[in-house]
C-alpha positions in Angstrom: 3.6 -0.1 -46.3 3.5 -0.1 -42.5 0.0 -0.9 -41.2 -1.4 2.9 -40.1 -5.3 3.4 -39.3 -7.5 5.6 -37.5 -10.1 4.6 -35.1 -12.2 6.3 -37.5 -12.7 3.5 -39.9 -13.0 0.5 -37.4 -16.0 -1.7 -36.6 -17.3 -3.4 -33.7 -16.0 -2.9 -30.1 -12.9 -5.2 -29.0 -13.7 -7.5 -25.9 -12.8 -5.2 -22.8 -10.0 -6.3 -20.1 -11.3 -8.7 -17.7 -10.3 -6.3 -14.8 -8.3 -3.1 -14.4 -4.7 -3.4 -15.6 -2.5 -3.4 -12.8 -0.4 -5.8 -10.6 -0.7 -9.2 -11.4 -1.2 -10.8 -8.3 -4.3 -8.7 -7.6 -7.1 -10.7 -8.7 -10.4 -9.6 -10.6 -13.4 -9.3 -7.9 -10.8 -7.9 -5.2 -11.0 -4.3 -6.0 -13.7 -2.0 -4.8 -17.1 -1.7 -6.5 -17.5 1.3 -8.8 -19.6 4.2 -8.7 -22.7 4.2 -9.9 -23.4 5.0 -14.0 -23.1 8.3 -14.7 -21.0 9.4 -11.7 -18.0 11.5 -13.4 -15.7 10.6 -10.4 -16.5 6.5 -11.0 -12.9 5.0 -10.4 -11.5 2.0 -12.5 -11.2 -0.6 -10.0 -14.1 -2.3 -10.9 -15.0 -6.0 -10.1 -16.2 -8.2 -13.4 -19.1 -6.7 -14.8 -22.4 -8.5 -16.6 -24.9 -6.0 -17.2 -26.8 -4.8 -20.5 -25.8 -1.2 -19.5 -23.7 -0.2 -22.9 -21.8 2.4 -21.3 -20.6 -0.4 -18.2 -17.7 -2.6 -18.9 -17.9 -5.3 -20.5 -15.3 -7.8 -19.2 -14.2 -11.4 -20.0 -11.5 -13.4 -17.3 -10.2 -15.0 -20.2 -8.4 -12.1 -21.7 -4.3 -11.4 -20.1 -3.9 -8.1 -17.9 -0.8 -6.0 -18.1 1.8 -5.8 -15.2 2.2 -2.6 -14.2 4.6 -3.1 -11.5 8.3 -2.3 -11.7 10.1 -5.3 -13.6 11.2 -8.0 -11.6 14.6 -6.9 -11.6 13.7 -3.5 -9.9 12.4 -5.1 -6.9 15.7 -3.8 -4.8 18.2 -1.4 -6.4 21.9 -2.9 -8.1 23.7 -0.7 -6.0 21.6 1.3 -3.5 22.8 4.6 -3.1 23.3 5.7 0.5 24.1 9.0 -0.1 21.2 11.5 0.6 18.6 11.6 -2.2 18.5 15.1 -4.3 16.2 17.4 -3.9 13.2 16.9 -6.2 10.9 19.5 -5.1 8.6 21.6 -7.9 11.6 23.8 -9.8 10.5 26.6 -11.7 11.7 25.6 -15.5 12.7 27.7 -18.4 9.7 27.8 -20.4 11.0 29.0 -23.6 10.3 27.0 -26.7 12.0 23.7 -27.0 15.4 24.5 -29.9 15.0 23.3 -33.0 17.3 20.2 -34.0 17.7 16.5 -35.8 15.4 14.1 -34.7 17.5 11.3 -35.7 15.0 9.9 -38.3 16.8 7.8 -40.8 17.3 10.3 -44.1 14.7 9.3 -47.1 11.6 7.8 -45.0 8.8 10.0 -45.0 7.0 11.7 -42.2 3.4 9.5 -41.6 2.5 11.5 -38.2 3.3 14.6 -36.4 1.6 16.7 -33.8 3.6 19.4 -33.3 1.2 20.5 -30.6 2.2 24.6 -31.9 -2.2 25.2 -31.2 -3.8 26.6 -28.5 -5.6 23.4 -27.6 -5.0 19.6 -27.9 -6.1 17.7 -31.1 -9.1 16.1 -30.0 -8.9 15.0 -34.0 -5.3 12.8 -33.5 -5.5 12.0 -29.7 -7.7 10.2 -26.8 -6.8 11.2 -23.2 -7.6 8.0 -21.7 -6.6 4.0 -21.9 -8.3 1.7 -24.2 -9.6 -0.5 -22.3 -13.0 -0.4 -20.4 -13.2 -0.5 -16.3 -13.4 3.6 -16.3 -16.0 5.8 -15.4 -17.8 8.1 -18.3 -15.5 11.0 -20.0 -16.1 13.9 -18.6 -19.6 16.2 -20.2 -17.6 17.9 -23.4 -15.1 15.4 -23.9 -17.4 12.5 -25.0 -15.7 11.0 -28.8 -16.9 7.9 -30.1 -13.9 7.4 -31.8 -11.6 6.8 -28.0 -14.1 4.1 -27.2 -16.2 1.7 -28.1 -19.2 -0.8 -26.0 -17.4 0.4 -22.9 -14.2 0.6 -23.8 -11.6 3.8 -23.8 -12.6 4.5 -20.5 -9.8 3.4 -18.4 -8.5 6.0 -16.2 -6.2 4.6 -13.5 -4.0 1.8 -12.5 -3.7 -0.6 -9.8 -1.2 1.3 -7.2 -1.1 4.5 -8.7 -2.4 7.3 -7.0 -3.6 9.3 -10.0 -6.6 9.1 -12.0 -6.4 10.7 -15.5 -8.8 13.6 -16.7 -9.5 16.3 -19.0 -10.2 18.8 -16.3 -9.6 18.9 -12.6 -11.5 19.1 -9.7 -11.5 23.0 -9.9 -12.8 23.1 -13.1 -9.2 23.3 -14.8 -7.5 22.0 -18.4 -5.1 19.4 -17.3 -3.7 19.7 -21.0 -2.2 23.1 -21.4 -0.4 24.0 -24.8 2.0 26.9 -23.7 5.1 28.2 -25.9 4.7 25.1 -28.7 4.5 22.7 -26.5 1.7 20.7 -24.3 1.9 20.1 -20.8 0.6 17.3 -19.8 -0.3 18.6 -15.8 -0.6 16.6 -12.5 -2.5 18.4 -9.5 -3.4 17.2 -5.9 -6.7 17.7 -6.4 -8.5 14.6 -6.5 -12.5 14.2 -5.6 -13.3 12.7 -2.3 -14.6 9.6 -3.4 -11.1 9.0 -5.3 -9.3 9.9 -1.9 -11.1 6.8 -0.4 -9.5 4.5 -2.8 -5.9 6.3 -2.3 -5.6 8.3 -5.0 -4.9 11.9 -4.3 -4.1 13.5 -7.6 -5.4 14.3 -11.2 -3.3 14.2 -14.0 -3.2 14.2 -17.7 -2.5 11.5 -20.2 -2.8 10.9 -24.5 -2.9 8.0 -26.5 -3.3 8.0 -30.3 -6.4 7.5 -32.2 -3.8 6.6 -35.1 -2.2 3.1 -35.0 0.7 2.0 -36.3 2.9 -1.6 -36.9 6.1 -2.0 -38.9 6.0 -4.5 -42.2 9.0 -6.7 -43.9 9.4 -3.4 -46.3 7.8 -0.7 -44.2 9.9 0.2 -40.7 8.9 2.9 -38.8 11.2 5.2 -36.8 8.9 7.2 -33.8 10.4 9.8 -32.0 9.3 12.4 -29.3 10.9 15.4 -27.5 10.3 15.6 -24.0 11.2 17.2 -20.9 10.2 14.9 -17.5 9.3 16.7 -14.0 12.5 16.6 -11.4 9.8 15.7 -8.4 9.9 12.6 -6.6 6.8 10.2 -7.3 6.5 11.3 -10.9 6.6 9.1 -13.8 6.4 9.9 -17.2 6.1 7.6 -19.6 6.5 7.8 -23.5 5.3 4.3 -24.9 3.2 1.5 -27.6 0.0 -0.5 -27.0 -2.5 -2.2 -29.0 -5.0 -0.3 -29.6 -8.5 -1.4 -31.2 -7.5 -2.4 -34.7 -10.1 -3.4 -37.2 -12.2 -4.9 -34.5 -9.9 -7.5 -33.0 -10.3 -8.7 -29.2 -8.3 -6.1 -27.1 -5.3 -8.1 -25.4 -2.3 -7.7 -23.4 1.0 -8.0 -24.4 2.9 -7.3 -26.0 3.9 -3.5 -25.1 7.2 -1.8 -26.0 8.2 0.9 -23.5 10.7 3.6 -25.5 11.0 5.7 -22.0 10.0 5.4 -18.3 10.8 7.5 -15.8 10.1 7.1 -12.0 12.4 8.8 -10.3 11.5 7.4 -6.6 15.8 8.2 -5.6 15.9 4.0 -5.1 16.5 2.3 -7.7 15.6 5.2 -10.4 17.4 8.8 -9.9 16.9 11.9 -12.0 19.6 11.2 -14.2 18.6 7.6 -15.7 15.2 6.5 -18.0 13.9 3.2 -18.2 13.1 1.4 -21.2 12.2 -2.3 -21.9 9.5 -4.9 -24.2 7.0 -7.1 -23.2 5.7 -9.9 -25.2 7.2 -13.1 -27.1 10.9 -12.5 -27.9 13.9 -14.6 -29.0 13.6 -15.9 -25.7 10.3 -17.1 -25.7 9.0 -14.8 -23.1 5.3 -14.3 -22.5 3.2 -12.8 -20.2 5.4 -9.9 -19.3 8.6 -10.8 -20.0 11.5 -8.2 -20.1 13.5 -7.5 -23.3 16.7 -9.1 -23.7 19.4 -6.5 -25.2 21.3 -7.8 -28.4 23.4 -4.8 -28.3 24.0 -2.0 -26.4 26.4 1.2 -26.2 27.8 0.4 -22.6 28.4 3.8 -21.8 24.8 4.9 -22.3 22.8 1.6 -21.2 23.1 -0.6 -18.3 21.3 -4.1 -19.7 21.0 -5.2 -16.2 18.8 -2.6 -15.1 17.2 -1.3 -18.9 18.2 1.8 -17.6 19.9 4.7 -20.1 22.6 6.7 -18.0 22.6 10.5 -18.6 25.6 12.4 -17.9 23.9 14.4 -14.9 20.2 15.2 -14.6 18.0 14.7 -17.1 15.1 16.3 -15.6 13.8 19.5 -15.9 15.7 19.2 -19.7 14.2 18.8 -23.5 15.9 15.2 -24.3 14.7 13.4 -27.5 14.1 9.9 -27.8 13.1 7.6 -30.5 12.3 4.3 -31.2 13.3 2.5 -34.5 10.7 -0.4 -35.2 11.1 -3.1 -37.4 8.8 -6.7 -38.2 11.4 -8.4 -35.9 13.6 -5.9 -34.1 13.6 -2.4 -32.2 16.6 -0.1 -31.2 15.9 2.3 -28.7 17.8 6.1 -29.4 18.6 9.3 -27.9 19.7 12.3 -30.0 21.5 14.5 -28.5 21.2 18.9 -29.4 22.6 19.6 -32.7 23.7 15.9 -32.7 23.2 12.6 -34.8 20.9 9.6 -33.5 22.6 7.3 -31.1 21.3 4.4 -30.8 22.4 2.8 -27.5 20.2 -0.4 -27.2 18.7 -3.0 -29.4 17.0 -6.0 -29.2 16.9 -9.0 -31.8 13.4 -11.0 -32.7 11.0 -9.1 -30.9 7.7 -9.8 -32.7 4.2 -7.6 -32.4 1.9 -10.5 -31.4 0.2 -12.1 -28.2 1.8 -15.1 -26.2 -0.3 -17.5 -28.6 1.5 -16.0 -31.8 -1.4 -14.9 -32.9 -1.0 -10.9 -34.5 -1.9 -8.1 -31.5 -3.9 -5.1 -33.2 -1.5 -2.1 -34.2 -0.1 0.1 -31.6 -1.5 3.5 -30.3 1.8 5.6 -28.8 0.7 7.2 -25.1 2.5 9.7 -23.4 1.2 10.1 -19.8 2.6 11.4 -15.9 2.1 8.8 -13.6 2.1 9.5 -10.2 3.1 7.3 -7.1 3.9 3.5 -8.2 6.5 2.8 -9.2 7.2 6.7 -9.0 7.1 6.1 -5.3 9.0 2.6 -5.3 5.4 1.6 -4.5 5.2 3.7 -1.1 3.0 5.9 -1.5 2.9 8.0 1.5 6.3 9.5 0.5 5.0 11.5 -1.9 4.5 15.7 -1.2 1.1 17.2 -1.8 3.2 20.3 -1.9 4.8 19.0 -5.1 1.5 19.2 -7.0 -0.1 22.1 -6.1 -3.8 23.1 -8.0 -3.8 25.6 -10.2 -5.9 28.0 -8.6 -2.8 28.5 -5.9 -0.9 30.6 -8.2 1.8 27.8 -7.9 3.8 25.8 -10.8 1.9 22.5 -11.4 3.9 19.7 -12.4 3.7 18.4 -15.4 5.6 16.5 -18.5 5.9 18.7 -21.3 6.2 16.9 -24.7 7.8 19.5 -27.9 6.5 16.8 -30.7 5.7 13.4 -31.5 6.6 12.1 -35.3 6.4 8.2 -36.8 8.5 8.3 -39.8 8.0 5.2 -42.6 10.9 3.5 -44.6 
């Protein structure tokens, strides 16, 4: 069988990130300090922490930091578009039920996880709503759970460049994850406390991670597969993707990662009608530390290898699309199926391997869904993004948000 556990039955706390995860060249002990304990609004740029505090970080230089940054070869666009960007302001979207249809799983595996988010609240029983890793400030009074973190940990609730930080409720007192119509919205608002202001970060927005973790075996794959529907508004980006998560006490570590979508859409070198996808980790190549997935095959009219990027036919924004991931001991193939349709799978990649630049096994992987704003959603410029776009909910405005129909891991 596949290796599946809940956060339930683990023991000790894994070793938290030696700073926050973010752009590599930023160095621990250059970020500004955090609030003080107990402050709700404590940002996660913290410098290296020693303290006997429980609830404070706990952090160790020795252990790798993701790279948040767009991949090295997004630094300028392949073929830079000159024509005038599309409009990407809030649109008012159909909010009718996602349709019913295939979701491409392979026929005789057996469903091992599902949230079909049909409730009136999120699953507090099947999901976290922030980042494994420590450098975050406390969850906010009546979303403590033991289970999302552990000495520290599971409080991570922003990245280096981003201007979000993620909550349960907003500054107005408001859910930031709404179930509506069978689906959950996963909301972004521009209504960030002052203190986060200071640090530039200007809006609060929403984000899940699994308290389930999965890895494939020699004789047990796993197929995982979402419906989604990403916001058409510029500095957005949602992001559908695998992380270790705490395992059965192992050291917390980064990579590998496998990204099934992306999608900025800064109008540069990401539009509204492309998704990004890509691996880091040790791969037939060798890479480490970051390195980008190299594409054994591909369906050339869907995927462009150069840029990991999948071409829609048009927009897909503002559009239920579903995308999976097929996951096996030493291979992945990324999919798309389309409504009423059969799987296509349109890029795969050869001796990708679940383990940390030493070879040694990474814990199991937690899937996140979460709506980014600014980064790379901004081609790292910030200041272009609207405030107008992400209205609060008390202006009687649409708030944007990435709306996810369902997330299943299927088990062969």
């Amino acid at each position: 069988m596949a290796h599946r556990s809940s956060t339930r039955a683990h023991g000790a706390a894994a070793v938290a990130l030696a700073s926050l995860l973010g752009v590599a060249a930023c160095q621990p002990g250059t970020d500004p300090a955090p609030s003080p304990p107990g402050d709700e609004t404590t940002t996660t740029m913290p410098s290296p922490t020693s303290t006997d505090d429980p609830s404070a970080p706990t952090t160790d230089p020795s252990v790798p930091v993701p790279d948040t940054t767009a991949p090295t070869t997004e630094t300028t666009s392949a073929t830079p578009d000159t024509t005038a960007p599309p409009d990407t302001t809030a649109t008012t979207v159909d909010d009718a039920p996602a349709p019913e249809g295939p979701d491409g799983h392979p026929e005789g595996w057996e469903l091992v996880f599902a949230d079909e988010f049909d409730g009136d609240e999120l699953d507090r029983d099947r999901w976290c709503t922030r980042y494994v890793y420590g450098g975050g400030g406390y969850l906010q009074d009546g979303f403590e759970d033991d289970e999302c973190g552990r000495g520290g940990n599971g409080t991570l609730d922003t990245l280096r460049g981003e201007a979000e930080v993620y909550r349960d409720l907003n500054q107005l007192g408001e859910p930031l994850h709404v179930l509506r119509d069978g689906h959950l919205e996963l909301s972004a608002t521009e209504t960030a406390s002052e203190y986060h202001r200071g640090y530039g970060i200007d809006y609060e927005s929403a984000m899940i991670r699994s308290k389930e973790e999965f890895v494939p075996t020699d004789d047990a794959p796993l197929y995982l597969v979402a419906r989604i529907r990403m916001p058409d508004v510029h500095g957005t980006w949602p992001a559908f993707w695998l992380n270790p998560g705490f395992g059965d006490g192992g050291e917390l570590g980064w990579p590998p990662e496998i990204d099934i979508v992306e999608g900025p859409l800064n109008n540069v070198g990401e539009g509204p009608d492309t998704f990004f996808v890509n691996s880091h980790g040790v791969g037939a190549n060798g890479l480490a530390s970051g390195g980008s997935a190299t594409f054994s095959s591909i369906d050339e009219d869907l995927f462009d290898a150069r840029w990991h990027h999948y071409l829609g036919d048009g927009s897909i924004r503002d559009t239920w699309l579903t995308v999976g991931l097929t996951w096996e001991s030493d291979s992945l193939c990324w999919s798309v199926v389309p409504d009423g349709g059969q799987r296509v799978d349109f890029a795969c990649q050869e001796d990708f391997r679940w383990v940390h630049d030493d070879g040694s096994a990474a814990n199991p992987a937690s899937i996140l869904l979460n709506l980014g704003i600014g980064g790379w959603g901004s081609n790292h410029d910030n200041s272009t993004l609207d405030p107008a776009d992400y209205p609060g909910f008390d202006s009687g405005e649409d708030v944007t948000s990435f709306d996810i129909d369902y997330v299943r891991v299927y088990e062969g």
